[in-house]
C-alpha positions as CSV (number, residue, x, y, z in Angstrom):
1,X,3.7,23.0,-2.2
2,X,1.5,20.7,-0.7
3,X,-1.7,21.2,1.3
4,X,-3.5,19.3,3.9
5,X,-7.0,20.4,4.5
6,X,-5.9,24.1,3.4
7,X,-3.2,24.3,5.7
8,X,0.9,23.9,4.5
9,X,1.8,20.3,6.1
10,X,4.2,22.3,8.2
11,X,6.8,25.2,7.6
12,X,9.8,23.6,8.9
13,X,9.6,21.3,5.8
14,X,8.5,23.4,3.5
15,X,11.7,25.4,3.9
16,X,13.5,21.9,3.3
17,X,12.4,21.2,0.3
18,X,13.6,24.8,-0.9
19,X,17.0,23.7,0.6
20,X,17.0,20.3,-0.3
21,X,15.9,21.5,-4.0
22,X,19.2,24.1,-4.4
23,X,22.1,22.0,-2.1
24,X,21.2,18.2,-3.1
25,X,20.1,17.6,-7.2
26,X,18.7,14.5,-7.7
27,X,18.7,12.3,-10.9
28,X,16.2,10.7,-10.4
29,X,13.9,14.0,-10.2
30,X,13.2,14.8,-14.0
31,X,11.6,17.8,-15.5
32,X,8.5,16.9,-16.5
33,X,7.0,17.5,-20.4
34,X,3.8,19.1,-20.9
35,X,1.6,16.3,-21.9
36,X,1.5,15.3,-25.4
37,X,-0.9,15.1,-28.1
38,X,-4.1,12.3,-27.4
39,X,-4.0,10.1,-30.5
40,X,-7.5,8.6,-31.6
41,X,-6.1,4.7,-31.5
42,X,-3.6,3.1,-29.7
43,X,-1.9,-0.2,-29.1
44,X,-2.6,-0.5,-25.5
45,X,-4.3,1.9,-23.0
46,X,-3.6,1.5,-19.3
47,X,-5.7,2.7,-17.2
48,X,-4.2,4.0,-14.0
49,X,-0.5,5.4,-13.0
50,X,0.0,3.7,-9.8
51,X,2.5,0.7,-9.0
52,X,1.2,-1.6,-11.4
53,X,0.6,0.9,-14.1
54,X,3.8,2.5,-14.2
55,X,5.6,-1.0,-14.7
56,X,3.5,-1.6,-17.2
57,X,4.3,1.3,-19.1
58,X,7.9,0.6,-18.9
59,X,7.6,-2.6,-19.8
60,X,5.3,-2.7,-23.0
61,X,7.0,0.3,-24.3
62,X,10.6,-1.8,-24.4
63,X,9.1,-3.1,-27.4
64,X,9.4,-0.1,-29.9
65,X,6.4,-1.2,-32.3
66,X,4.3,-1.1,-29.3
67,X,2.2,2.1,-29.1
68,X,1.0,3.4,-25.1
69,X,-1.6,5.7,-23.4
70,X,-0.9,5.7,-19.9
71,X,-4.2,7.7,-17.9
72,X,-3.9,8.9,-14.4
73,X,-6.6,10.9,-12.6
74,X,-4.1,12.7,-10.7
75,X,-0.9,14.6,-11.5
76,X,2.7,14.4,-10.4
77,X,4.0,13.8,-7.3
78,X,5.4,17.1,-5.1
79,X,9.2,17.1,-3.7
80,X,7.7,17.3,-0.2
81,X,6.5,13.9,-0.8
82,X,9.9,12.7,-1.4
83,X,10.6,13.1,1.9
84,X,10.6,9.9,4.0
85,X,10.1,10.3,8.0
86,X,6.2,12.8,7.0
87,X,4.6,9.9,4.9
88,X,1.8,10.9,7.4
89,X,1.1,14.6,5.7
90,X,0.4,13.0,2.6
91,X,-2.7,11.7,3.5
92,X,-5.7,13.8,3.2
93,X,-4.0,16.1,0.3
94,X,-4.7,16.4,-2.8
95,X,-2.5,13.2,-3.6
96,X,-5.0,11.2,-1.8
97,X,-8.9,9.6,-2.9
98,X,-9.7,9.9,0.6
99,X,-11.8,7.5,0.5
100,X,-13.5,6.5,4.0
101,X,-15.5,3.0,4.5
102,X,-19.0,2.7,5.4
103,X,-20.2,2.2,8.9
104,X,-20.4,-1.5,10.0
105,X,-20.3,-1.3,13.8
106,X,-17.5,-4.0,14.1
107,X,-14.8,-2.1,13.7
108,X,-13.4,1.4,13.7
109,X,-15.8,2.8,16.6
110,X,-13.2,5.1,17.7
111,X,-13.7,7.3,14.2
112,X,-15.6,10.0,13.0
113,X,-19.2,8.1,12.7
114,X,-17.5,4.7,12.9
115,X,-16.0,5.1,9.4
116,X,-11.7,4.6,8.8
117,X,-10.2,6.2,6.3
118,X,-8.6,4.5,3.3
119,X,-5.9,6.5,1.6
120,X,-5.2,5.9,-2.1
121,X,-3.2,7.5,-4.5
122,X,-4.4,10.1,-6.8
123,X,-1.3,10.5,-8.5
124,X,1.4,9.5,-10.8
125,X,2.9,6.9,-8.6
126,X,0.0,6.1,-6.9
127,X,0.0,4.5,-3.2
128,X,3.9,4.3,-3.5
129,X,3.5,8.1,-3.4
130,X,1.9,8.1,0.4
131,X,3.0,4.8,1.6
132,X,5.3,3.9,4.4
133,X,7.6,2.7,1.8
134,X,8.1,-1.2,3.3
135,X,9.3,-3.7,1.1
136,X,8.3,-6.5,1.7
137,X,7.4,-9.6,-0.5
138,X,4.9,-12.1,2.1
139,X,5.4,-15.7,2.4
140,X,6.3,-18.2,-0.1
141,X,3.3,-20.1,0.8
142,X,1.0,-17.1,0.2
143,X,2.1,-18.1,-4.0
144,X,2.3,-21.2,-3.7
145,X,-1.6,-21.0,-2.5
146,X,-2.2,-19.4,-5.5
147,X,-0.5,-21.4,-7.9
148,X,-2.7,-24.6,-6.1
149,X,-6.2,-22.3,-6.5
150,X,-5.8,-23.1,-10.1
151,X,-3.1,-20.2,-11.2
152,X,-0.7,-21.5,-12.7
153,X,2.7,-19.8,-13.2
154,X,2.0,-17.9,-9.9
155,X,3.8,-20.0,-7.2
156,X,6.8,-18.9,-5.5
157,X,9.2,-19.7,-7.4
158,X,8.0,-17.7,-10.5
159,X,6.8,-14.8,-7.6
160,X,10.5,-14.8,-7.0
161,X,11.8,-14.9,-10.3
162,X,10.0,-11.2,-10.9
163,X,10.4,-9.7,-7.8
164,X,14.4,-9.9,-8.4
165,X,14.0,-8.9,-11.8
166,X,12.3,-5.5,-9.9
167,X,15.1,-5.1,-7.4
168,X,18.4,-2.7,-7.0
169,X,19.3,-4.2,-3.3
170,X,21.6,-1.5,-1.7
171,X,22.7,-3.8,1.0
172,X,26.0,-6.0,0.0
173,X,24.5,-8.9,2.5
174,X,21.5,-9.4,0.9
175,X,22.5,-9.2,-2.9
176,X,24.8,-12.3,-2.6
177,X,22.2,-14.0,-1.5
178,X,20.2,-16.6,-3.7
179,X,17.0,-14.1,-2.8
180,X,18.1,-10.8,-3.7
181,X,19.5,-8.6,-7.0
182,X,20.7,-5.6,-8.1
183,X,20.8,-3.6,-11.2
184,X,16.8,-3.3,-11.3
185,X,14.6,-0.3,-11.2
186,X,13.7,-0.6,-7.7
187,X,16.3,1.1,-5.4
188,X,16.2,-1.2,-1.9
189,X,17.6,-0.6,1.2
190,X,17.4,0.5,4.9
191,X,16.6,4.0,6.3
192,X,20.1,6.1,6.7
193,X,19.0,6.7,10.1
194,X,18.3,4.3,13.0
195,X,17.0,5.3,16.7
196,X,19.0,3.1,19.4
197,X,15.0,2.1,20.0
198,X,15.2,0.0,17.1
199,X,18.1,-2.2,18.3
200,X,16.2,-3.0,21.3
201,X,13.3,-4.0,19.2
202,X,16.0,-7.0,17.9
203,X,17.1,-7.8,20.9
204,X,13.6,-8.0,22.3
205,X,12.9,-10.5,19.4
206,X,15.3,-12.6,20.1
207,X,14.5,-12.6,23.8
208,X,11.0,-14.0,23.0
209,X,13.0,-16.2,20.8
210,X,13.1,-15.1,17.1
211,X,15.7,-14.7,15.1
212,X,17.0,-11.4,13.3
213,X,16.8,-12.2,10.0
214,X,15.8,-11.2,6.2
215,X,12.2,-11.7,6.6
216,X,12.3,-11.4,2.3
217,X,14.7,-14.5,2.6
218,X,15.1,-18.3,2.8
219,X,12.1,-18.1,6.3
220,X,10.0,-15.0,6.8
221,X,9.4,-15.4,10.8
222,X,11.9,-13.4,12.6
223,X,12.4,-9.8,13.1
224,X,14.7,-7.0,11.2
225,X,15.2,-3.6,10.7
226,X,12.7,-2.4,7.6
227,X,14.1,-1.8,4.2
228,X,12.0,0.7,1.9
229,X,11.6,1.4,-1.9
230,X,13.9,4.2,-1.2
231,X,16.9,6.1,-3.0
232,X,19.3,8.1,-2.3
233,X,17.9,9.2,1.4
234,X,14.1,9.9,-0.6
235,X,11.5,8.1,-1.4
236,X,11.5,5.9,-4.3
237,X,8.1,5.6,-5.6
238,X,7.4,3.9,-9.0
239,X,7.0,7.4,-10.3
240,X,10.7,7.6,-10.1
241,X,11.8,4.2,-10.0
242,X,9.8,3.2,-13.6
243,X,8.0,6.0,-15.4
244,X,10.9,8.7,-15.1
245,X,13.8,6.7,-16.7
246,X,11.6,6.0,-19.8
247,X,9.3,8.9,-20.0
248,X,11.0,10.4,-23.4
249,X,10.2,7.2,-25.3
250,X,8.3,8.0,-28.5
251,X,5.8,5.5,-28.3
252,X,5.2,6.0,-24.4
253,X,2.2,9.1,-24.1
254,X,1.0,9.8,-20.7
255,X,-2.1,12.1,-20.0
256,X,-2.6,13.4,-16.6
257,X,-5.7,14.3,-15.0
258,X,-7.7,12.1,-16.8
259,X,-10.3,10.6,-14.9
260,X,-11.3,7.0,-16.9
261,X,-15.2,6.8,-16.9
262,X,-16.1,3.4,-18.8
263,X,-14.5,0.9,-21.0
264,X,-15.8,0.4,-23.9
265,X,-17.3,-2.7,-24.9
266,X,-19.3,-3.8,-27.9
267,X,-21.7,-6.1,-26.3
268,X,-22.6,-8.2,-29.4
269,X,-18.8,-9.5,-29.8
270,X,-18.0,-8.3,-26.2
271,X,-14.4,-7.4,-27.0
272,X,-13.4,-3.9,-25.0
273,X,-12.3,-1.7,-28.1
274,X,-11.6,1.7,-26.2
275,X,-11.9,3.6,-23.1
276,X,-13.6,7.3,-22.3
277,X,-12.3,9.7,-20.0
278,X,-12.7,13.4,-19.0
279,X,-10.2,15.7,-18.7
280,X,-10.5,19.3,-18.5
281,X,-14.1,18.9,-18.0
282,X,-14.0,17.4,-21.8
283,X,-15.0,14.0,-22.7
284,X,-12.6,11.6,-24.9
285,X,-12.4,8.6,-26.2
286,X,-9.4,6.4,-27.3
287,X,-9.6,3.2,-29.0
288,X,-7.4,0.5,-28.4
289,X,-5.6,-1.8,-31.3
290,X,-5.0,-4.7,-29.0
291,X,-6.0,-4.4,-25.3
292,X,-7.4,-1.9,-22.3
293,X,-5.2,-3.2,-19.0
294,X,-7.0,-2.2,-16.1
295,X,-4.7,-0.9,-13.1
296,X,-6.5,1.4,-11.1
297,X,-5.7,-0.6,-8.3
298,X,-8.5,-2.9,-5.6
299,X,-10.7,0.2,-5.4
300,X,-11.3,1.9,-9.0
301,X,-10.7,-1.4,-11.1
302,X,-13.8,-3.6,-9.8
303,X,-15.5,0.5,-9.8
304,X,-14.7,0.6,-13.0
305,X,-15.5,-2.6,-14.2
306,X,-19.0,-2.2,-12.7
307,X,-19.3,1.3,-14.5
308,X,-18.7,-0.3,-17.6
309,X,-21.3,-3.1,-17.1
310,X,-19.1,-6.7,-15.8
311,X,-20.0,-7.1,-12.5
312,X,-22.7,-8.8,-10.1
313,X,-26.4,-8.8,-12.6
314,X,-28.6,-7.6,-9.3
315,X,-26.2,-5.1,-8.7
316,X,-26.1,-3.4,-11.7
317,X,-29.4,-3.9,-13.2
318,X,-30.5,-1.8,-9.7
319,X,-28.7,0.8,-11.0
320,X,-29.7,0.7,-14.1
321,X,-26.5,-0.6,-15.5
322,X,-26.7,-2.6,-18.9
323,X,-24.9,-6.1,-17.8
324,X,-22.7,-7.3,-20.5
325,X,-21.0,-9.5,-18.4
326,X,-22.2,-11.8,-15.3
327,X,-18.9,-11.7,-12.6
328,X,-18.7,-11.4,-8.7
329,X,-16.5,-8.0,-9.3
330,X,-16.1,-6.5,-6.4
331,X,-16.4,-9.3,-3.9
332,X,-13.2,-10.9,-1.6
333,X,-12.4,-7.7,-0.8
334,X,-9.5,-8.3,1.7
335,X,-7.4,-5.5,4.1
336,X,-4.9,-6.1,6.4
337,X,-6.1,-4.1,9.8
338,X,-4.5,-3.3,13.2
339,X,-4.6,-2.1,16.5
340,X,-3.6,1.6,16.1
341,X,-2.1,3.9,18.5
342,X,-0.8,1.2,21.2
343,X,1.8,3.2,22.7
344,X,4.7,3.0,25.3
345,X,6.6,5.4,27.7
346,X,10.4,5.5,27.8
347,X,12.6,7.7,30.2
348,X,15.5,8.3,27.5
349,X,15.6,10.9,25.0
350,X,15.9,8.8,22.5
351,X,12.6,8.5,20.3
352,X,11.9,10.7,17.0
353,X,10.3,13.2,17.9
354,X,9.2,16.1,15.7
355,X,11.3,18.8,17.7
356,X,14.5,16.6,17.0
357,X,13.7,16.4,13.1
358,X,12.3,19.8,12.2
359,X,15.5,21.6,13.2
360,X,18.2,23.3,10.5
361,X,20.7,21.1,11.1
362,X,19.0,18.2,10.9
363,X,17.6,19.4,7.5
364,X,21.2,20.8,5.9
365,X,22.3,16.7,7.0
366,X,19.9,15.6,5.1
367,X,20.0,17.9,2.0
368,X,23.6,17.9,1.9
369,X,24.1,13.8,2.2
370,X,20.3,12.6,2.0
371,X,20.7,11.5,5.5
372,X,19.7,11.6,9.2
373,X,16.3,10.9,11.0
374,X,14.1,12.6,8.0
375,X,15.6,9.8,6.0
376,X,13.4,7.1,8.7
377,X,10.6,5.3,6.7
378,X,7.5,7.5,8.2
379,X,8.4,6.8,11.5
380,X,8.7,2.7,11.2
381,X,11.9,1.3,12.0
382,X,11.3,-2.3,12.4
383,X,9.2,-5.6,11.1
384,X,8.3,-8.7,12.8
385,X,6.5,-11.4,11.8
386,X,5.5,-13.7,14.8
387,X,3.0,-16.3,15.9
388,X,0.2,-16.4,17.8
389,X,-1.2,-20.1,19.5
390,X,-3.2,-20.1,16.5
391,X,-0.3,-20.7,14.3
392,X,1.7,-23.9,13.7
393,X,5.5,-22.0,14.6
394,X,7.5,-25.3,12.6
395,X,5.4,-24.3,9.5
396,X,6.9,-20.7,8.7
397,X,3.4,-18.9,8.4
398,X,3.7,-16.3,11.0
399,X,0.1,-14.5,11.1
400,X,0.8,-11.4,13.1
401,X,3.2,-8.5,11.6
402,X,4.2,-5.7,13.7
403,X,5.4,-2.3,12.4
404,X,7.6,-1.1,14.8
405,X,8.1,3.1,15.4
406,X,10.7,5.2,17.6
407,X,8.0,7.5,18.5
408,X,4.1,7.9,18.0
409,X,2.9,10.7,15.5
410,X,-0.2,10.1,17.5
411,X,1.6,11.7,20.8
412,X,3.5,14.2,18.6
413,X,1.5,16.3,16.3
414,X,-1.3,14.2,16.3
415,X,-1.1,13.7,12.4
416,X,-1.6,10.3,12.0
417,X,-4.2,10.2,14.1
418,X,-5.7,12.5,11.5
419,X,-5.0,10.6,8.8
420,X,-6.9,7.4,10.6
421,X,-9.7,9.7,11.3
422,X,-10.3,9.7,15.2
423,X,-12.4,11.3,16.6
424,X,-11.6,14.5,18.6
425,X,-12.2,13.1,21.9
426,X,-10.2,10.2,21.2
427,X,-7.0,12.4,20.7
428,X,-7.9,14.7,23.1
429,X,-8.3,11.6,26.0
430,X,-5.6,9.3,24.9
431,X,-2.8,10.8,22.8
432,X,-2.8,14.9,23.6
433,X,-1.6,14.7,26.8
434,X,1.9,12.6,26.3
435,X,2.4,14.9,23.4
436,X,6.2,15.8,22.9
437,X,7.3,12.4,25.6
438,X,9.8,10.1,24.5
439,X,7.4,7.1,23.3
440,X,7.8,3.6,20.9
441,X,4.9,2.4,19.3
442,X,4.1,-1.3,17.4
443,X,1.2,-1.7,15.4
444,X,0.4,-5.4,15.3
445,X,-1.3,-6.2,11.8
446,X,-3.7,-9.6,11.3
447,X,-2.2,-11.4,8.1
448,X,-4.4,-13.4,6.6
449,X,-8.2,-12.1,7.9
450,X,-11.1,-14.5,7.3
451,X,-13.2,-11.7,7.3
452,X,-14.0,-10.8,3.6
453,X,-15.7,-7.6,2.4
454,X,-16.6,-6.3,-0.8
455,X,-17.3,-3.0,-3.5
456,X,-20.1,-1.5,-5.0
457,X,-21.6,1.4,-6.7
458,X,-23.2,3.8,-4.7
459,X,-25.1,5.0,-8.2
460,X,-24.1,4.8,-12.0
461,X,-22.5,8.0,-11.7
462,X,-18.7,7.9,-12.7
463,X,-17.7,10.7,-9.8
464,X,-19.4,9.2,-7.3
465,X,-17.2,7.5,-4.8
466,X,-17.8,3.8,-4.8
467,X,-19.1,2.3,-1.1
468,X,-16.2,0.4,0.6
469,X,-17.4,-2.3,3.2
470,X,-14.8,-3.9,4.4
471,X,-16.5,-6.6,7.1
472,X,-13.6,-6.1,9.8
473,X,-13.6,-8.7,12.4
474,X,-17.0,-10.1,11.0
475,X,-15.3,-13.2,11.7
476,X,-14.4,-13.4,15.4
477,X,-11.6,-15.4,14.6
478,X,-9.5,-12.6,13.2
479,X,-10.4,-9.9,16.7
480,X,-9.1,-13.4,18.7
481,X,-5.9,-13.6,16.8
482,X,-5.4,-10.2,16.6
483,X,-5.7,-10.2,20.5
484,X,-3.0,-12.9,20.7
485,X,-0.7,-10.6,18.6
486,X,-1.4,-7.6,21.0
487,X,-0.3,-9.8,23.9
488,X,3.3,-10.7,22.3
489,X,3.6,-6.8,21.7
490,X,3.2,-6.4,25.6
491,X,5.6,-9.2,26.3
492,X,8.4,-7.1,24.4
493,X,7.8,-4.4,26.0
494,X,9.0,-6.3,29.2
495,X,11.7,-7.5,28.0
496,X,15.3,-6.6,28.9
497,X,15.9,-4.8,26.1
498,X,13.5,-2.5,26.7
499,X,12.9,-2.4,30.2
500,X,16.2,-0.7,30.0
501,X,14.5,2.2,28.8
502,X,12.1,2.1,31.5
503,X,9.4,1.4,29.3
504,X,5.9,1.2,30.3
505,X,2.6,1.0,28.6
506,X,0.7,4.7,28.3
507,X,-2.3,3.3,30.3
508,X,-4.7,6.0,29.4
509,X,-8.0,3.8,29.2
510,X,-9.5,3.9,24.9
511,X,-12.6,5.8,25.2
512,X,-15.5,3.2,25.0
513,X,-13.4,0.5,27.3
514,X,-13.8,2.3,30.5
515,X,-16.1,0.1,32.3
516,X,-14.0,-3.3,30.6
517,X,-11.1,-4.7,33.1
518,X,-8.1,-3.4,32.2
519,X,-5.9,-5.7,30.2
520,X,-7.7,-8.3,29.9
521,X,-8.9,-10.1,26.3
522,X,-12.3,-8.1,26.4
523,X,-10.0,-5.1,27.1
524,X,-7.8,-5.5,24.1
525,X,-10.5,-6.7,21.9
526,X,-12.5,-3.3,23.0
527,X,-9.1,-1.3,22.1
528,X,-9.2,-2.5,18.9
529,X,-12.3,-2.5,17.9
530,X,-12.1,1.3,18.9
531,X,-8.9,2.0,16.9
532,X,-8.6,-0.3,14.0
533,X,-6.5,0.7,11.4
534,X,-6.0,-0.2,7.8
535,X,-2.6,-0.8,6.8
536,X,-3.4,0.6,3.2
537,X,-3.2,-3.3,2.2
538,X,-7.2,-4.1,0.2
539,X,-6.8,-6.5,-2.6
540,X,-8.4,-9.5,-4.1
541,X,-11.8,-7.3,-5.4
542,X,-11.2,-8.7,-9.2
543,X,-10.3,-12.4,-8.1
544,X,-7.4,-14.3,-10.2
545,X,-9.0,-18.2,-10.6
546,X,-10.1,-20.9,-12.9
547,X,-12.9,-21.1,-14.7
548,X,-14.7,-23.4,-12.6
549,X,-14.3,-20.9,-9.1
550,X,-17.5,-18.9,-9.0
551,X,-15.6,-15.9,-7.6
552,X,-13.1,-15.2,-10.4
553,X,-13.2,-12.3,-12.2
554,X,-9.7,-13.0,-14.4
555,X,-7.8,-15.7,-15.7
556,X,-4.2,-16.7,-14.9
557,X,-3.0,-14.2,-17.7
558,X,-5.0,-11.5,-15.7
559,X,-7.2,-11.4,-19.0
560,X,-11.2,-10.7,-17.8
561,X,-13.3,-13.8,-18.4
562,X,-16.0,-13.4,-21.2
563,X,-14.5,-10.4,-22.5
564,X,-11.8,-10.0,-25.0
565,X,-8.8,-7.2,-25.0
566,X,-9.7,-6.4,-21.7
567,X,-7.0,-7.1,-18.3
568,X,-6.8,-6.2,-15.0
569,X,-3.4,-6.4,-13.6
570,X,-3.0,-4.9,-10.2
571,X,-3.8,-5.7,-6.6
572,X,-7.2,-6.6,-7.5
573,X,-6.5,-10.0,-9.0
574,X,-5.1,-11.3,-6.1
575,X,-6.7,-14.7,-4.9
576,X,-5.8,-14.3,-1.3
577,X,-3.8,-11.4,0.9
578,X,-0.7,-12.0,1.2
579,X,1.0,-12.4,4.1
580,X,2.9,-9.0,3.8
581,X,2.6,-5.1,2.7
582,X,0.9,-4.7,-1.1
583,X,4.1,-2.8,-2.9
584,X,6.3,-5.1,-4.0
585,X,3.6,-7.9,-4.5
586,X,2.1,-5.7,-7.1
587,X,5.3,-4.5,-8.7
588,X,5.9,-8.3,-9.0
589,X,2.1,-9.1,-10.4
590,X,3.0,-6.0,-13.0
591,X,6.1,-7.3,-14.0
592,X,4.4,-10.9,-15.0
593,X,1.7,-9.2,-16.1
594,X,3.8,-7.4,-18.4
595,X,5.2,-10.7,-19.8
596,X,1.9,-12.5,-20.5
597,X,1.3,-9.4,-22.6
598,X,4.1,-10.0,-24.3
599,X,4.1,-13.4,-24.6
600,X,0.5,-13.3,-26.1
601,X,1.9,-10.9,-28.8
602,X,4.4,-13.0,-29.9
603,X,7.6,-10.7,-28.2
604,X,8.8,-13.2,-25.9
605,X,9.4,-13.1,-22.2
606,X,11.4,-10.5,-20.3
């Protein structure tokens, strides 16, 4: 069962998943093995069994000579988290880091002593255990980007290549489609259930003139009803997807709570030879025939990397931290962030709201076909991607998303707000008292922020968390455009479409913007400042470059300069955000990164 802050996440779905465990088997749901065995030596050892990692151990261990160690901190995932529509609940559990960021004053004033939380998995699966489930890829012209920084093999058309060798598309439409394919590991498809809200959203979109369209297609601006990494009505994280289809293959070993303390790294021939880990309060080491791959995702790999001495000299020569390798680890640390909780009246029943999912019939539907409203992506029905006058609209770069919900879990049960870590007064002012009203919310996201942050060490310690400044807004160019993409969500909420639901802004003034005209650009600025929200999106803290780019931790093969046997392949190594949720870009970075391994080895591509 799982637990959030002591507490069952709520007993209406706890007694689902005892139904939905007895009426509805799934396949995809294996009986997990006791872990096996720790060998001394191995071919590869993988550090970290989130998105990336879990590819990677499906892919390497295709080739039957190759030998695997898969670690993960955490353990499996739990059949409640299966369940789409309480993504929310997951945070804060023992799935979950919980890490928060440090105080900054620019940002996130509207949270327990100014800090936002930043989920991260702690679990086999990782984040695609307590995401939203999105799938989307970004913009062609985030790879291309890449590919021109000096990366090459990364521009679109090799990005594409891997993220339809991924995919299982459920929808017909999209799988004849020169963008889209089927027969992958990924299962891909929309929600089973859609509010009537959701069609307005469309129809507003095209009233401010945007098409409906496949934002994963041929052109990216445009608005469409969200397709998730899901199956079969439940989530499809990578735990499922990758790791349980392959997990009897002899040469494939997986230990669980293993928590990865330092790579080992002789620092006369600087080639990374092993890892150590602790498990069971006991200390091990593994050595490694050809390579440690480093996937603990943006967070734990520069962490780790800094632990293990490759990182910034000052930084870890302050903490006593013998430097075998000089690299900016742990700087470009990039997030997409948004306005949370901007929410809007409608006089129709017709939003999702807890009463109308926690209700037996609604969960026999859904454990007897897998569908209905519990099958709804965590509450988001819809994406946009739109432009704000800072945006050239003939170029196809949109740099505003939104994440369109029936409903508000802020207004409902309050969960989410939770999960973001406001502060008492804040839910208590703003979101308590339209609790249980028919509501829509949009969270409108910044793209591409100029605003960089970075990682470091709070001490040498492996168990200490690492300190997470993420310099939100730092450039004012990213709270100006962000504004701009607050103001197009308030123009489609006075559109036909929705008008027609009597929809009106919940007015309720942001604690902290009281004395600030109402609606004006200091108003919205003030609002989100106050409630800034992560949209579980950091990247870019072990930087994919050239040699010559002072910033670059890795190679275009991922592999660690100055160190041999030694890659990071995960969300770390992007250059730049892309325009777009995380998920699939870092399935797609795994699935490369799986073939330069190869490739190097002399087993050809995949």
């Amino acid at each position: 069962m799982l637990y959030i802050n002591g507490e069952i996440a709520t007993p209406i779905i706890a007694a689902l998943v005892m139904v939905f465990s007895y009426l509805r088997f799934d396949v995809f749901h294996s009986f997990h093995n006791p872990d096996p065995a720790i060998l001394g030596e191995y071919d590869f050892v993988i550090v970290g069994g989130g998105s990336a990692g879990l590819v990677l151990a499906n892919r390497l261990t295709e080739i039957a000579e190759f030998s695997v160690l898969l670690l993960e901190a955490g353990g499996e995932e739990t059949d409640i988290s299966d369940v789409p529509i309480i993504a929310a609940y997951l945070q804060l559990s023992y799935l979950d880091w919980k890490y928060k960021t440090q105080s900054q004053g620019t940002a996130c004033l509207g949270m327990k002593n100014g800090r936002c939380n930043w989920p991260r998995g702690k679990v086999l699966g990782g984040s695609s255990v307590l995401n939203y489930m999105l799938y989307v890829r970004g913009n062609k012209k985030d790879y291309d980007l890449w590919e021109s920084l000096g990366n090459p093999g990364w521009g679109s058309k090799d990005a594409l290549h891997y993220f339809k060798k991924s995919e299982d598309n459920q929808n017909p439409y999209l799988v004849r489609t020169p963008y889209h394919s089927s027969g992958g590991y990924l299962s891909v498809s929309e929600a089973h259930w859609q509010s009537p809200l959701v069609l307005s959203f469309l129809e507003a979109g095209q009233e401010l003139g945007y098409d409906s369209r496949d934002i994963n297609g041929e052109f990216q601006t445009g608005f469409m009803i969200a397709q998730g990494t899901v199956r079969k009505g439940s989530r499809g994280s990578t735990s499922k997807s990758f790791l349980d289809p392959v997990r009897k293959r002899k040469n494939l070993h997986i230990s669980k709570f293993s928590h990865v303390t330092k790579i080992l790294i002789d620092p006369a021939t600087k080639i990374a030879y092993g890892v150590e880990f602790v498990k069971n309060k006991v200390t091990h080491v593994v050595k490694v025939r050809k390579e440690v791959i480093l996937s603990a995702g943006a967070i734990n790999s520069p962490q780790l990397l800094m632990l293990s001495g490759i990182g910034p000299r000052d930084h870890l020569q302050s903490l006593g931290i013998k430097v075998i390798q000089d690299l900016n680890v742990g700087k470009n640390l990039q997030d997409h962030v948004g306005l949370g909780g901007f929410t809007f009246l409608v006089n129709q029943p017709i939003s999702l709201l807890q009463e109308r999912y926690e209700n037996m019939p609604v969960i026999l539907k859904y454990a007897k076909e897998g569908s209905g409203p519990l099958t709804n992506l965590g509450g988001v029905e819809g994406l946009a991607f739109v432009n704000t006058k800072y945006a050239n609209a003939s170029d196809d770069f949109p740099d505003i998303e939104f994440h369109f919900c029936s409903g508000s879990t802020n207004s409902d049960n309050g969960q989410l707000s939770k999960a973001h870590g406001i502060t008492e007064e804040f839910y208590s002012t703003v979101y308590k008292p339209i609790r249980g009203q028919d509501v829509w919310s949009a969270i409108p996201v910044l793209l591409r922020p100029r605003s960089k942050g970075l990682i470091r060490l709070e001490s040498s310690n492996p168990f200490s968390e690492p300190l997470i400044y993420p310099n939100y807004f730092t450039d004012n160019f990213d709270v100006k455009t962000l504004v701009e993409g607050v103001k197009i969500v308030v123009a489609m909420s006075q559109t036909k479409a929705f008008k027609k639901f009597g929809s009106v802004l919940h007015n309720i003034e942001f604690p902290g913007c009281t004395n600030i005209p109402k609606y004006t650009d200091d108003y919205w600025e003030c609002m989100i400042r106050q409630y800034s929200v992560t949209i579980y999106h950091p990247c870019c803290t072990a930087k994919m470059g050239p040699h010559y780019d002072s910033e670059a931790v890795v190679d275009a093969e991922l592999k660690v300069y100055g160190i041999k046997g030694l890659r990071v392949i995960d969300a770390s190594i992007m250059p730049n955000l892309v325009s777009g949720n995380t998920n699939a870009p870092v399935i797609m970075i795994a699935e490369k990164g799986a073939d330069l391994i190869k490739q190097y080895w002399g087993k050809g591509l995949g």
